[in-house]
C-alpha positions in Angstrom: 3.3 157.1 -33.4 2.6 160.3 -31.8 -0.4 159.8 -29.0 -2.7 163.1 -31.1 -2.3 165.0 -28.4 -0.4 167.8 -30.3 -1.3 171.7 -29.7 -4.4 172.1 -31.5 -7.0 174.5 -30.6 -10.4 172.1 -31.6 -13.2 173.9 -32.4 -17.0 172.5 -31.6 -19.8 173.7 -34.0 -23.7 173.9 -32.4 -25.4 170.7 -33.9 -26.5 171.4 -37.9 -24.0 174.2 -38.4 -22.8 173.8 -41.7 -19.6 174.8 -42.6 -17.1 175.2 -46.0 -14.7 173.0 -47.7 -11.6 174.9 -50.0 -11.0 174.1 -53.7 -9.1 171.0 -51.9 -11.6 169.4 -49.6 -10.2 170.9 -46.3 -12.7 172.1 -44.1 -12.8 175.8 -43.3 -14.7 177.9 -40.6 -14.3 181.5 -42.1 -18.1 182.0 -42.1 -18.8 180.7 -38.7 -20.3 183.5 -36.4 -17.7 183.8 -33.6 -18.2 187.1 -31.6 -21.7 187.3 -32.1 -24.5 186.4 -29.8 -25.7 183.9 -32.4 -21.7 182.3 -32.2 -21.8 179.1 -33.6 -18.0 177.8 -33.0 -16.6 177.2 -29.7 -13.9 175.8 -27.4 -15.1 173.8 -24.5 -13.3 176.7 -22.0 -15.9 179.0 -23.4 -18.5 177.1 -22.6 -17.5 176.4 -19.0 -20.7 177.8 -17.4 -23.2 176.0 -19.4 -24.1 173.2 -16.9 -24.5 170.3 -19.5 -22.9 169.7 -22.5 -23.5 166.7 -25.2 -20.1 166.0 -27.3 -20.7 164.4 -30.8 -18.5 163.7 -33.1 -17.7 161.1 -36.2 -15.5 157.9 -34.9 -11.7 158.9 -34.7 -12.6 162.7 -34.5 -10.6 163.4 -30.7 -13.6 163.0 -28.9 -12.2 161.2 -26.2 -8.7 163.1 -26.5 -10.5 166.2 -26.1 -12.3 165.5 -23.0 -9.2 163.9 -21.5 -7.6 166.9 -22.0 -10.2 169.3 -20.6 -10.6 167.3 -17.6 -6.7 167.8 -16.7 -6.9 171.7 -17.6 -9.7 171.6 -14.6 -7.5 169.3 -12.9 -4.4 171.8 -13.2 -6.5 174.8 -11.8 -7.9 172.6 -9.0 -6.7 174.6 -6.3 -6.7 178.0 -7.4 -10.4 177.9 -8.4 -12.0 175.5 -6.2 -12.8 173.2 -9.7 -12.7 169.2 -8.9 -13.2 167.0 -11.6 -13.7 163.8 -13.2 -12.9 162.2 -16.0 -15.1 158.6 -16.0 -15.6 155.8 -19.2 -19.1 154.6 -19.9 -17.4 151.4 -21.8 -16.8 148.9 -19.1 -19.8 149.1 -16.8 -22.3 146.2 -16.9 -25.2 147.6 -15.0 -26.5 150.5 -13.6 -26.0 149.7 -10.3 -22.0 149.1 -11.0 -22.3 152.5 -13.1 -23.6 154.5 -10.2 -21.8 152.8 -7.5 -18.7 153.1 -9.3 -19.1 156.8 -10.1 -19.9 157.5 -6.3 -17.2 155.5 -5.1 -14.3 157.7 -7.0 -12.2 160.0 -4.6 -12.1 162.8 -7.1 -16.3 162.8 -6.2 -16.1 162.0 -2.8 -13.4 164.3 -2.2 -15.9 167.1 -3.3 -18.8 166.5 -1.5 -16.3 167.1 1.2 -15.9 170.5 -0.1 -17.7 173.1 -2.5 -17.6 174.4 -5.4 -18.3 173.0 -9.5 -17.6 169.7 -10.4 -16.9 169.0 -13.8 -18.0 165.3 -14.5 -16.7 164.1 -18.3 -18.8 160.9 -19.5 -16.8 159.5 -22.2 -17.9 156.8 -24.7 -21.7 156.5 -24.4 -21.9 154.9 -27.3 -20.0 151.9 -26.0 -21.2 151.1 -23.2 -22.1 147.6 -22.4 -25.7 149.1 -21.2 -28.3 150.1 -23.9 -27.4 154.0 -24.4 -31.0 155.0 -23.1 -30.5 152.6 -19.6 -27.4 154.2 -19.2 -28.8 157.6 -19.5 -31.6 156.8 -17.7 -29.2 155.5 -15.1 -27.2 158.7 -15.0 -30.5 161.0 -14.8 -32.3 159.5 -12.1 -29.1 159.6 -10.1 -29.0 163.8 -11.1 -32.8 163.6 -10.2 -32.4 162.1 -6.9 -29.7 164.3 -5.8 -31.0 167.3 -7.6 -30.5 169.5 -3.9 -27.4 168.0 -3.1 -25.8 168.6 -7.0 -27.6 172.1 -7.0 -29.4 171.1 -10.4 -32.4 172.7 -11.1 -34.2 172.7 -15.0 -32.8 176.3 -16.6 -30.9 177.1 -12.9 -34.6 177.8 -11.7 -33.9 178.1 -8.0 -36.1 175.6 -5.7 -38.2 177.4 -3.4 -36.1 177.5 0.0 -34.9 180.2 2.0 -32.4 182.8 0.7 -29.7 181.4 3.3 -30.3 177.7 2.1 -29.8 179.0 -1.1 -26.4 180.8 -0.5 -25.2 178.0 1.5 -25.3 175.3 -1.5 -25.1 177.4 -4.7 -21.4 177.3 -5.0 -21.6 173.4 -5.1 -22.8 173.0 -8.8 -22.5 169.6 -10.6 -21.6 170.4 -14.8 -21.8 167.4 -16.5 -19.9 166.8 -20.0 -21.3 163.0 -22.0 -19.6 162.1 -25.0 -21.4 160.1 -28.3 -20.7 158.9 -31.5 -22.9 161.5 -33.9 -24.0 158.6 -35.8 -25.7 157.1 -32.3 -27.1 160.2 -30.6 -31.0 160.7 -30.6 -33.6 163.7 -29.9 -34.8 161.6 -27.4 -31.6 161.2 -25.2 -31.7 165.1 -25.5 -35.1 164.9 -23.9 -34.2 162.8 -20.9 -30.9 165.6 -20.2 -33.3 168.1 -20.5 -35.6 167.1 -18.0 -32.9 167.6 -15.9 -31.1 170.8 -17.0 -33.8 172.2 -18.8 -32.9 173.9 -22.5 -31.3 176.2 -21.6 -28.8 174.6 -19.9 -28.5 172.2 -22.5 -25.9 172.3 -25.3 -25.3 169.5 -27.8 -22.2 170.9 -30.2 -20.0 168.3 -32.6 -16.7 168.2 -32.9 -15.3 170.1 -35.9 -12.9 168.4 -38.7 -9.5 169.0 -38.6 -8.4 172.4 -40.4 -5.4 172.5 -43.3 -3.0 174.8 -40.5 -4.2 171.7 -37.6 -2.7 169.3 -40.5 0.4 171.7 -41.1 1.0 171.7 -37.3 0.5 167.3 -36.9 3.5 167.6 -39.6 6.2 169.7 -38.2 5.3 168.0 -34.9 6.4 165.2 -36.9 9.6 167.1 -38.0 8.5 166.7 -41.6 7.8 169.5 -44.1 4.4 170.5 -43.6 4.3 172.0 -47.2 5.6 169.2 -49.1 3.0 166.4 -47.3 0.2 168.7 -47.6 1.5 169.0 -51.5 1.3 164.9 -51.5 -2.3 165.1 -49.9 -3.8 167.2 -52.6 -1.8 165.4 -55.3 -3.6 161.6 -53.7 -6.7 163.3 -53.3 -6.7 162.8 -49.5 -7.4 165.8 -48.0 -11.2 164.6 -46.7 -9.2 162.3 -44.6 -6.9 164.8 -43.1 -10.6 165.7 -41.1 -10.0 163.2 -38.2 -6.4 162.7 -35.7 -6.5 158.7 -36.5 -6.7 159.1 -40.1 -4.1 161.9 -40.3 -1.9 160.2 -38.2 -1.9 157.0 -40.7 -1.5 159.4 -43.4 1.6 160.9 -42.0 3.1 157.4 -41.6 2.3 156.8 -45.4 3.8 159.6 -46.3 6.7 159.5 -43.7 7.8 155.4 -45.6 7.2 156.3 -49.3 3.7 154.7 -49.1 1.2 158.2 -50.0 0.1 157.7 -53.6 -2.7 158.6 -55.3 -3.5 154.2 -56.6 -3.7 154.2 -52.1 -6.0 156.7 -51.7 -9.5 154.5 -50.1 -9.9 154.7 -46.6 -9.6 151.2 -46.3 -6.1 150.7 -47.8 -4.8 153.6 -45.5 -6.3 152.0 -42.7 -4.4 148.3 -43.7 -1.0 150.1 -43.9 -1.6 152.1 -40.7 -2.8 149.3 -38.7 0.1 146.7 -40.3 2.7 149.7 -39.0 1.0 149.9 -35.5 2.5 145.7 -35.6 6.0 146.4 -36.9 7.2 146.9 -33.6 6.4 145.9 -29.3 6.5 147.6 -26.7 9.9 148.4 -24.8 8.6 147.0 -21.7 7.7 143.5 -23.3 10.4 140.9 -21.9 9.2 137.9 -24.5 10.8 137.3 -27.5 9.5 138.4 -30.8 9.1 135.8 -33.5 6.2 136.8 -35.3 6.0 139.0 -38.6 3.9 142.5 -38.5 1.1 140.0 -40.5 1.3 137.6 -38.6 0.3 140.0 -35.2 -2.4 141.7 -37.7 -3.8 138.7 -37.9 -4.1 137.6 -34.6 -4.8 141.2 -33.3 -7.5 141.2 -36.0 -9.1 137.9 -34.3 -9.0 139.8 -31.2 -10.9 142.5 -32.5 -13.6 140.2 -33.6 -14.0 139.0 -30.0 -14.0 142.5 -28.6 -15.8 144.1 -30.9 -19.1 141.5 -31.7 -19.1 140.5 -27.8 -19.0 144.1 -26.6 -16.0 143.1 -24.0 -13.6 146.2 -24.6 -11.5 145.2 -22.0 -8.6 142.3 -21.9 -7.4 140.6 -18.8 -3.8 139.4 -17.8 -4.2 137.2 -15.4 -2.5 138.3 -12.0 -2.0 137.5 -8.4 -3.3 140.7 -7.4 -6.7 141.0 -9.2 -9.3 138.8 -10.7 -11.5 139.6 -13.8 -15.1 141.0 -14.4 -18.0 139.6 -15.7 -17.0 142.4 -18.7 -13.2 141.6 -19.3 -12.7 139.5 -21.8 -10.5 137.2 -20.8 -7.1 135.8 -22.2 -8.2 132.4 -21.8 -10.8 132.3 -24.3 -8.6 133.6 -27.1 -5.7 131.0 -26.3 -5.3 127.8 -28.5 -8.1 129.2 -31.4 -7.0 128.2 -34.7 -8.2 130.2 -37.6 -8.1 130.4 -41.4 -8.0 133.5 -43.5 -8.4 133.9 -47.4 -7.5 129.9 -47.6 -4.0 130.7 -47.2 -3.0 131.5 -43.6 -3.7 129.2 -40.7 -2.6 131.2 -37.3 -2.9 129.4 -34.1 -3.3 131.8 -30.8 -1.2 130.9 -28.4 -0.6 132.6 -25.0 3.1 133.7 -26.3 2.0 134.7 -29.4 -1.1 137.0 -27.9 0.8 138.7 -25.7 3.2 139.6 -28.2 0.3 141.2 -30.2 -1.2 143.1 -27.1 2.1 144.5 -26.4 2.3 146.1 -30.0 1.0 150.0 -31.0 -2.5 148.7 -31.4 -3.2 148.0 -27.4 -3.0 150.0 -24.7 -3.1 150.0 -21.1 -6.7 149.4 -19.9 -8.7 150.5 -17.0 -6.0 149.1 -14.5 -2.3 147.6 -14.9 -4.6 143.7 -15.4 -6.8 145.7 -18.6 -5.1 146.3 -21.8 -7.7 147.6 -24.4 -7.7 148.8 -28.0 -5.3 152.3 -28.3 -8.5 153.7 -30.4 -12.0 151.5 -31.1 -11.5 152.5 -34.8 -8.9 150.0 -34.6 -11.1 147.2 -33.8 -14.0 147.9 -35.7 -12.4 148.4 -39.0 -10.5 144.9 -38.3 -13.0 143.2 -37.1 -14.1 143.8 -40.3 -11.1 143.3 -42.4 -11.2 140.0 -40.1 -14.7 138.8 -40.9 -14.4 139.6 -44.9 -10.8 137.7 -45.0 -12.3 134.9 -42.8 -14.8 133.8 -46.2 -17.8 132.5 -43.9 -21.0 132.6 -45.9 -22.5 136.2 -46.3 -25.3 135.5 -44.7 -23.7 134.5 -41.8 -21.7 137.5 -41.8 -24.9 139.3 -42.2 -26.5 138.3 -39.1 -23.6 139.2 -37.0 -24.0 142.7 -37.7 -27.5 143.5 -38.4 -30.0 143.5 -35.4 -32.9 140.3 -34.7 -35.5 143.4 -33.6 -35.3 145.2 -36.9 -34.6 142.7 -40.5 -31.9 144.5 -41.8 -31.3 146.8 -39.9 -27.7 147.2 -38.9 -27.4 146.8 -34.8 -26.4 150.9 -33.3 -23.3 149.7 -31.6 -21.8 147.5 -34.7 -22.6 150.7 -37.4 -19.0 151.2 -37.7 -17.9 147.8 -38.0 -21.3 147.5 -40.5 -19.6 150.4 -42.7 -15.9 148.6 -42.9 -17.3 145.7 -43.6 -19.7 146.6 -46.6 -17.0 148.9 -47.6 -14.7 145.6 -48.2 -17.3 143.6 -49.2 -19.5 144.5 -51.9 -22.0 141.4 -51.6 -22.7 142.7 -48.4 -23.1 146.3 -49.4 -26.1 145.2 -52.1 -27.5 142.7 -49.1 -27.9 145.5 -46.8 -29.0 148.9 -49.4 -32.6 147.3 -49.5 -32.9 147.8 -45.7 -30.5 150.0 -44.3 -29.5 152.7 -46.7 -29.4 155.7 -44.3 -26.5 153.8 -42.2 -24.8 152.7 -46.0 -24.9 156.1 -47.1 -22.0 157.0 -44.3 -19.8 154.0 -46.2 -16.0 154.7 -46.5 -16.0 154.6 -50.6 -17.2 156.9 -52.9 -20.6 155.4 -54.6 -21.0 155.0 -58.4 -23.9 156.9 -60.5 -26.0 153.8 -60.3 -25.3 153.4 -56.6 -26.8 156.9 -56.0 -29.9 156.2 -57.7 -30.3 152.8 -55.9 -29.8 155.0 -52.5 -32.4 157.5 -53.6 -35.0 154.5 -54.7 -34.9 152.8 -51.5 -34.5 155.9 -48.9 -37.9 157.2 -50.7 -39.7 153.1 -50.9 -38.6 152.8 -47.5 -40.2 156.1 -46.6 -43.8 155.3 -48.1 -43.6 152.1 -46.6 -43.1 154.1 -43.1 -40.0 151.9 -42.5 -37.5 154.5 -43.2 -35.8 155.3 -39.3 -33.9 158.0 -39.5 -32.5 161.0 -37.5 -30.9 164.4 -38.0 -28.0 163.0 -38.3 -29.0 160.9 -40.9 -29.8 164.2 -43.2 -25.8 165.0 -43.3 -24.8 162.4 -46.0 -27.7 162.9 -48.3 -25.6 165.3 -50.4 -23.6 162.0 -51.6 -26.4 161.5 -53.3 -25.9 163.6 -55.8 -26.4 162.3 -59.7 -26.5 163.9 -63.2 -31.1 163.8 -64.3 -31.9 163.5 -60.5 -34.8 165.8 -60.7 -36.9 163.2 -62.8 -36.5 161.4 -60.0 -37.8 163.3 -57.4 -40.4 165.4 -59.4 -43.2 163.1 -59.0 -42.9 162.7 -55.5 -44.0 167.0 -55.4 -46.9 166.6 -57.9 -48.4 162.7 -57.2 -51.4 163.2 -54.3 -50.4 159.4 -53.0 -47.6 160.2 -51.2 -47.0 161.1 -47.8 -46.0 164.1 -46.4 -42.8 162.7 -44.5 -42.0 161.1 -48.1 -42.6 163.8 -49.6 -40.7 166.0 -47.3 -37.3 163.7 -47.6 -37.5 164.1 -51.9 -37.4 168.2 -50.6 -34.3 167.5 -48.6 -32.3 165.3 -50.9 -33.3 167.9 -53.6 -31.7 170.8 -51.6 -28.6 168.6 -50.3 -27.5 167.8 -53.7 -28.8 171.2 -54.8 -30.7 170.1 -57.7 -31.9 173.5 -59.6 -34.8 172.5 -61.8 -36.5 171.5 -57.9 -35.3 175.1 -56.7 -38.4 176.7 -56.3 -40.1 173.6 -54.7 -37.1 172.9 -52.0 -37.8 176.6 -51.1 -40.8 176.1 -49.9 -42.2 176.8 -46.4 -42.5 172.7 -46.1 -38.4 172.5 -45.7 
C-alpha cells in the first residue's frame, strides 16, 4: 500500500471556515477567498513568516504526513537559505523534563544555535502525548518564555527594548514553531498559553482541508487504475464522504482495486475491517521467520496489541536487543508474550513471541522511533481495533464502559480514547445508548449515520445537559450539529426561544442547532444578534 505521500497540493482552511460539498459529497473550495487580504485557504509555504502555527485536523486527515513533508522541503533548502529544522513527536515523551531535554539535545537544534538564521520546529502528535496536552504545552512555553532573547520571540514581534545593534545582531535567529492536534482535542485555552508567547498576531490555528475529487483522481492513477471508473464506483456505493481523509481513501482503493467496493460495504467500519485484514495478507520482505499464520489470525493478535497500546498510552514496541534497553514508555514485548485470549466464543489465539513478531512485521507496524521501536503505521489503526478488539472480546458493557470513559467526569468519554470511544460505540450499539445520556457532543462525531429517533435523542440531551450546566463543549463541538437534522425539529426547539426559565447558554445552543440544520420556521430567531 502506497505510503500517502502522493503529489497533492493540501490546502489548510483558517479555523470555522466553512466550505461546499458537490451533488456527490466531495468537498469543494471554489468559494474560498484566495487572493484577498481576508484569504481563507492556504499552503503551509505561504504561511512561512507567521511565527506559530497550530495544525488541526480530523484523525487520518495527513496531519502528520504533511508536516513531515514540510519539514524536509526546509530541510532541502537548508543551505541555500540559512533555514534549519526539526521535525520532533510529542508521543513518546514521559515528562517534561525528558520533553525538553530531549528537544535540546537534537543536533538539528544544537547545530543552530551554532549558527543563525529561522528554525522551523514541527511538534507533531500533541494529542498523544503521554503528558496531559496542557503540561506539555505548558512545558513547551515556559521553555519559549525562558529563552525568549535567545529564540528572538517577542508577543506580535514587539521588539524588547535593547540597543539598535543588539537588535541587528540577533534578529536573523528566529525560532517558528509548527504543533500539530487532533481538532476534536484542541481548546481556546491552549490557544491562550501560545499566545502569551507569540501574541495574536503571530498566532494562526488553520485545519487541514478534506481531500478534493481531482486529489482522489490523482491517489488513483498513482495507483495505475482508472481514476474515472473508481470515482464512478464511489458515487455508485455512496462513499465519497470517505474519500475526505488519505487512510480511508487508501482502504477504499484497495476495495476497489480486489472486487470488494459495493454499495451493502459502504460503513466506515466494514471498510476499515477489509483494509486493516489486507494490511495482514502479507510481511515484511525483511522478516527472516516463517509465516504460518492466516491474515485473521495476525488481525487478531495485532488487534490485542492495539488494546495494549492504545488503553495504556505506550505507542511504542520494544525488540529486545544487545544494543539498547527500553523506556519507562515502550511497551515491551514481554508483556504481550504467552497471553491467551478469546474472541466472539469462537477463536482462542495464544501470543507467542514467533507469532507477534510475525504480526509486527506485517503493513500495520512500522518502524518506531529507533531500529529497537516498531509502532502503529497510522494510530487510526489502533484505535479503531482496539475497538473492534474490545466489542469481539464480549466482556460485560460496563466494563467496557469504564475503560473508555474518564473517573473525573461520569460519563464522559476520556480526551485521549475519543477515537477509540467513537469505533467502539459505532460497533456496539449497547454502548452507544450507555454513553448518549452523558456524552452526546463526543457521540455526535460517531462513524454511522444516526436514525430519526437518534437525532431527537441527541437534541434532548445536548439541550438537558445544557440547563443542567453539564454540557462541556467547544467550537469544535458546533461542527457536527448539522447531523442533527430531523423532519418537525422546530417544535422542538421553539420553546427553548419563548420559555423565560431557560438560560442563555441553553438558549443560545437551540439558536445554533436551529441554523446548522437550517430549520426555516426558526429563521428569523437564528438571525438574531444573539448568534
Amino acid at each position: 500500500m502506497p505510503a500517502n505521500n502522493y503529489p497533492w497540493q493540501r490546502l489548510w482552511l483558517q479555523q470555522g471556515t466553512t466550505y461546499r460539498k458537490d451533488v456527490n459529497g466531495f468537498a469543494t473550495f471554489d468559494q474560498i477567498h484566495w487572493g484577498s487580504e481576508h484569504r481563507q485557504a492556504f499552503t503551509l509555504a505561504q504561511l512561512k513568516d507567521v511565527r506559530c502555527l497550530v495544525l488541526l485536523g480530523e484523525p487520518g486527515m495527513g496531519k502528520t504526513t504533511e508536516l513531515k513533508l514540510e519539514a524536509d522541503s526546509a530541510k532541502d533548502k537548508d543551505n541555500e537559505n540559512s533555514t534549519h529544522q526539526l521535525y520532533f513527536s510529542l508521543n513518546s515523551r514521559s515528562s517534561e523534563e525528558a520533553l525538553i531535554t530531549s528537544l535540546e539535545r537534537k543536533p538539528e537544534f544544537t547545530q543552530w544555535l551554532k549558527n543563525d538564521g529561522p528554525f522551523y520546529l514541527y511538534l507533531d502528535s500533541l494529542d498523544e502525548a503521554l503528558l496531559n496536552i496542557r503540561t506539555v504545552l505548558e512545558a513547551v512555553t515556559d521553555w519559549l518564555h525562558d529563552n525568549s532573547d535567545r529564540f528572538h520571540i517577542y508577543p506580535d514581534n514587539a521588539e524588547p527594548e535593547e540597543s539598535e545593534e543588539v537588535n541587528i545582531q540577533v534578529s536573523s535567529r528566529k525560532l517558528y514553531l509548527r504543533i500539530s492536534c487532533r481538532s476534536a482535542i484542541w481548546h481556546e485555552l491552549y490557544k491562550e498559553q501560545l499566545e502569551s508567547i507569540f501574541g495574536s498576531k503571530q498566532l494562526q490555528v488553520l485545519e487541514l482541508a478534506p481531500l478534493q475529487k481531482k486529489d482522489v483522481a490523482l491517489a488513483a492513477r498513482e495507483n495505475e487504475i482508472d481514476a474515472d471508473a473508481f470515482i464512478a464506483s464511489v458515487i455508485r456505493a455512496e462513499l465519497a464522504a470517505f474519500c475526505a481523509d488519505p487512510v480511508a481513501l487508501e482502504f477504499l482503493i484497495q476495495a476497489y482495486k480486489s472486487g470488494q467496493l459495493h454499495e451493502e460495504e459502504s460503513n466506515r467500519s466494514s471498510i476499515f475491517y477489509q483494509g486493516c485484514l489486507h494490511l495482514c495478507r502479507g510481511v515484511n520482505s525483511t522478516y527472516s521467520g516463517r509465516a504460518t499464520l492466516a491474515p485473521e489470525q495476525r488481525l487478531r493478535i495485532a488487534s490485542r496489541i492495539a488494546v495494549y497500546t492504545v488503553f495504556s498510552n505506550l505507542p511504542n514496541i520494544f525488540k529486545p536487543s544487545f544494543t539498547s534497553i527500553p523506556l519507562e514508555d515502550d511497551l515491551q514485548i514481554d508483556h504481550l508474550v504467552s497471553n491467551e485470549f478469546t474472541l466472539s466464543s469462537t477463536y482462542k489465539d495464544l501470543i507467542t513471541q514467533e507469532r507477534l513478531q510475525e504480526v509486527l512485521n506485517t503493513g500495520l507496524f512500522t518502524l518506531g522511533t529507533t531500529e529497537s521501536r516498531l509502532t502503529w503505521r497510522h494510530r487510526t489503526y489502533a484505535e479503531y481495533l482496539a475497538a473492534w478488539h474490545l466489542n469481539e472480546l464480549g466482556i460485560p458493557i460496563k466494563q467496557a464502559i469504564q475503560l473508555i470513559t474518564s473517573p473525573a467526569a461520569t460519563g464522559k468519554v476520556q480526551n485521549q480514547l475519543r477515537e477509540t470511544a467513537l469505533w467502539f460505540t459505532t460497533l456496539n450499539k449497547e454502548a452507544f445508548d450507555i454513553l448518549l445520556p452523558t456524552d452526546p457532543l463526543t457521540l455526535l462525531q460517531g462513524y454511522r449515520p444516526f436514525t430519526s429517533c437518534e437525532r431527537r435523542e441527541f437534541v434532548k440531551h445536548i439541550l438537558q445537559l445544557s440547563s443542567s450546566f453539564e454540557l462541556l463543549h467547544g467550537y469544535q463541538d458546533y461542527k457536527y450539529l448539522d447531523r442533527l437534522c430531523y423532519d418537525n425539529m422546530a417544535s422542538t426547539l421553539q420553546s427553548y426561544f419563548t420559555d423565560n426559565g431557560v438560560n442563555d447558554e441553553t438558549r443560545r445552543i437551540a439558536l445554533v442547532i436551529a441554523k446548522k440544520c437550517t430549520v426555516a420556521e426558526l429563521e428569523e430567531e437564528y438571525n438574531t444578534p444573539l448568534i
